[in-house]
N, C-alpha and C positions, 0 to 999 in steps of 0.2 A: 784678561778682564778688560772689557771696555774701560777709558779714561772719565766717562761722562755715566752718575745713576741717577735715575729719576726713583724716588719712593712713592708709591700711593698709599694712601690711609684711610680703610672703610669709615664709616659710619652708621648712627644707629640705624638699626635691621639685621646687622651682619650676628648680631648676636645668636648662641646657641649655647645649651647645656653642654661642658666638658671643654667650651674653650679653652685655648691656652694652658689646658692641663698637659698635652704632651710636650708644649715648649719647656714647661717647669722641672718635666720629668729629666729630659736630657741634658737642659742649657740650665746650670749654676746662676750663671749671669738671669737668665729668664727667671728662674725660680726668685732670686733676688728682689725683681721690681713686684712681682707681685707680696713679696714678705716687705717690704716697706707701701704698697699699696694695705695692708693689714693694717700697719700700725698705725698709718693716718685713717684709716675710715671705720674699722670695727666698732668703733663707739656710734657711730655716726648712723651704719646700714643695720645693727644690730646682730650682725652678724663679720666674720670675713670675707671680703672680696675675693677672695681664690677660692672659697669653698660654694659660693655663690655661683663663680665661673665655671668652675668644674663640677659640680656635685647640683646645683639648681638651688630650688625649681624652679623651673621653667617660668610658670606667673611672676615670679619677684624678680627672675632675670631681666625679662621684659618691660618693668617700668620703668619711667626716661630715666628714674633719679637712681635706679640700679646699673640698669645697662649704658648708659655713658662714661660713667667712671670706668665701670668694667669692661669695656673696648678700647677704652686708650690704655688702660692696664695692659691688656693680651698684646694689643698691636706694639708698644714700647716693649714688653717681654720678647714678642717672637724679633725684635730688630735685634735687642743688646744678645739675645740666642744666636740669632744671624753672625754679628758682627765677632763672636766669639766662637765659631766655625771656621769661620774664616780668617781667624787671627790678626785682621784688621779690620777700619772702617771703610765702610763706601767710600768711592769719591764722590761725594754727592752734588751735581751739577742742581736739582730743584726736589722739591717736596710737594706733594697736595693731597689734601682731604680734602673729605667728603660730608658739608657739614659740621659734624662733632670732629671729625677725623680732623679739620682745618687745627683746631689745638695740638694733636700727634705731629702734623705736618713742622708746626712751627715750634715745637722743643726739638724734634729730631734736628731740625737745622740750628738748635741753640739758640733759639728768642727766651727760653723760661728755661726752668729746672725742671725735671719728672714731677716732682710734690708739689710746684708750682702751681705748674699743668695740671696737674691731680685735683687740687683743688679747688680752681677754677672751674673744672667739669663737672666736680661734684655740685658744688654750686649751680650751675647751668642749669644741670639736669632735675634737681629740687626744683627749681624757680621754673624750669618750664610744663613742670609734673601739675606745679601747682597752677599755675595759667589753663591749663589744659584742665583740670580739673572745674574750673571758676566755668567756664563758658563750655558747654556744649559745643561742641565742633571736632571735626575730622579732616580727611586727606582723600582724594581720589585720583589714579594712577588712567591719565589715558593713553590709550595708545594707538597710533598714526597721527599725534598731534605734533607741530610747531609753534614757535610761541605766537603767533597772528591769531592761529586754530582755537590755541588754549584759551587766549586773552578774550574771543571771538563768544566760547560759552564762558568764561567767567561772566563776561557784561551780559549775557543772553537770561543767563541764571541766578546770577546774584540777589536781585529785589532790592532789599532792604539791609540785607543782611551781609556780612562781608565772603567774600569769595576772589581770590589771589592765583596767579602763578605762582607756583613755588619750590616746583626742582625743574630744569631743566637738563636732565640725566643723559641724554642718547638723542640722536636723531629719531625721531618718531615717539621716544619716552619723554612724557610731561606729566606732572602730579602739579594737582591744584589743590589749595587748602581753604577749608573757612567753616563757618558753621553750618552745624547739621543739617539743617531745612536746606540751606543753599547747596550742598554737596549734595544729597537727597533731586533737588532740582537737578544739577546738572547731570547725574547717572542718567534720570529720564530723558534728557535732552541730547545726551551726546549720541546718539546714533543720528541722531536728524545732523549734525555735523561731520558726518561721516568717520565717529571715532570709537573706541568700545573703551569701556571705562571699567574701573575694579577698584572697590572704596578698600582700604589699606587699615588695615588692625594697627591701630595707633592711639594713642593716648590725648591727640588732640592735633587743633590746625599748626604746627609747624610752618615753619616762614611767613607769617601772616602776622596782621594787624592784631591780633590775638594773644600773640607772644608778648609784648608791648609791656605788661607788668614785669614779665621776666627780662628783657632786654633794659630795663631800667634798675634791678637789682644786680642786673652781670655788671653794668656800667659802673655801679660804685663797688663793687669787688675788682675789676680790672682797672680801675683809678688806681689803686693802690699795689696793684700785683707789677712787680719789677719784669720790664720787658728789655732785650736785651738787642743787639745787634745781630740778623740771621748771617750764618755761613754759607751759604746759599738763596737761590729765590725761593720765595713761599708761594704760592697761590692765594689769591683772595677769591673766594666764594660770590660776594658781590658786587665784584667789578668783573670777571672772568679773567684778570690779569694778573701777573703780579703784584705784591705786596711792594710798598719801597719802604725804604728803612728805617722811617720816623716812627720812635713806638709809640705816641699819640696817635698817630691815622692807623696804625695796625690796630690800637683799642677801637677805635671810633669802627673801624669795618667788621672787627667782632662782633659790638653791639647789633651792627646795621644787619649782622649774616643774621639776628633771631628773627626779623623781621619783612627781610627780604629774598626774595628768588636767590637759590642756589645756582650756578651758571659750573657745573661741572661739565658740561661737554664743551663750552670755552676754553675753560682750565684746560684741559686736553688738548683740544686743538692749538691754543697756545706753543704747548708745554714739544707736541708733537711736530711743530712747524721751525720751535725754534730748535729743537734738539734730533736733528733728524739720526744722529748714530749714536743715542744713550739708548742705555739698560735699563728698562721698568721693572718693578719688582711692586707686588702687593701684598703688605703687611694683613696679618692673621685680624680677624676672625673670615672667615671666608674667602667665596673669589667672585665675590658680585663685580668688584669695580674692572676685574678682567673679562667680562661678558659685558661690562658698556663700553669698554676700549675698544671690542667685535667692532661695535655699534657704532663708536664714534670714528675712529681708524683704524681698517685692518689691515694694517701696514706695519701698525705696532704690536707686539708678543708681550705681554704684562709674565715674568713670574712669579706664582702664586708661593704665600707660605701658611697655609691654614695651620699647617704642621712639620716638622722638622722632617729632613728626607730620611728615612732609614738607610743606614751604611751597610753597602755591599755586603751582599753574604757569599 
């Protein structure tokens, strides 16, 4: 085994009906974090989180204030599943999410406890259901754009109304967020930019001035949430760099991730320039963030664990 692991850590979208049910099945340890994912949220989601995960449906999986919890759930399951395969832990040289996934990233490196983390996201994910909810607005995915390209119809489309970069996922993948009439505009408008655009089933503007009430209620839950020293580097979302070790500025760039552009293909390029001989490994649910690594570096082999490997027959 290589001396150096990089972890990645989906975020929301990755979600799907039966997640993380086959890591529960095999891995004791997996099955575990989702029975204490239980005991802290059942009251909460009105139901459990593991039967939500695995069992649906699908619409309640879906909403930010379901499916947040319920991916850093799966993705902490299918690691401690991983780490207990293999009868020890990674040597983990960095960590990064995507997004939501930035909280996965920074407990696996030991900044919070799982319930910590848990709760946090649970939080998140309320406060940005509800922001989302309050203002009309959405997210539109284009593609052949840069951030010159993206920024180029944000300003073209905007008006009045707010319109952001908001993920910078892939070379050529940029999602823009903000209110409806303005994403509306810019769908019509990006071909005359030379880009095709695809508005994103979501619950609201994400990374945007929008978020704004929700980044001001994570702010007084992360005042108070004990952060700790990482054993590794973490990625920050919005600077595209590493995190440094002050838990003050790791709060302060949480708040900053509700409101600002994601810089995940940075984090990459980063992560891939400095560590040119570690092992990538992408935590369950899915393998989206191994189809942006194609994109971003295909130099680097991301492996995927949606689900545990079935042993030799």
């Amino acid at each position: 085994m290589p001396n150096q692991t990089i972890i990645l850590c989906p975020g929301q979208g990755a979600q799907a009906v039966a997640m993380g049910r086959a890591w529960a099945a095999a891995s004791p340890a997996a099955k575990a974090v989702f029975d204490e994912a239980d005991s802290l949220l059942t009251a909460t989601l009105g139901a459990p989180l593991s039967e939500l995960c695995f069992e649906g449906p699908a619409d309640t999986l879906n909403r930010t204030d379901v499916s947040q919890p319920a991916i850093y759930t799966a993705s902490v399951a299918s690691y401690r599943g991983l780490i207990q395969e293999l009868g020890h832990d990674f040597p983990l040289v960095a960590t990064a999410g995507l997004s939501l996934g930035e909280y996965t990233a920074l407990h696996l490196a030991g900044a919070f406890s799982f319930a910590d983390g848990l709760k946090l996201v649970a939080l998140r994910g309320k406060a940005m259901q509800e922001a989302a909810e309050t203002v009309p607005s959405s997210m539109v995915a284009l593609i052949g754009a840069d951030e010159d390209k993206a920024n180029a119809l944000c300003d073209a489309a905007r008006e009045n109304d707010i319109l952001v970069a908001a993920n910078f996922n892939a070379p050529g993948q940029v999602v823009i967020s903000g209110s409806v009439a303005a994403c509306d505009r810019a769908e019509k408008l990006a071909p005359d930019h030379g880009l095709r655009a695809t508005r994103l089933a979501v619950a609201g503007a994400f990374h945007s001035p929008i978020m704004q009430p929700a980044a001001e209620r994570l702010a007084e839950a992360l005042a108070k949430a004990p952060i700790g020293t990482a054993r590794c580097t973490v990625m920050s979302n919005v600077t595209g760099a590493a995190h440094g070790p002050d838990p003050d500025l790791i709060r302060k760039r949480l708040v900053e991730q509700l409101t600002s552009p994601v810089r995940w293909a940075a984090n990459c390029e980063y992560l891939a320039a400095k560590h040119t001989d570690a092992d990538w490994h992408e935590l369950a649910p899915g393998k989206s963030l191994a189809g942006m690594m194609r994109r971003i570096d295909k130099g680097v082999k991301v492996t995927t664990h949606d689900e545990p490997e079935l042993p030799n027959t």
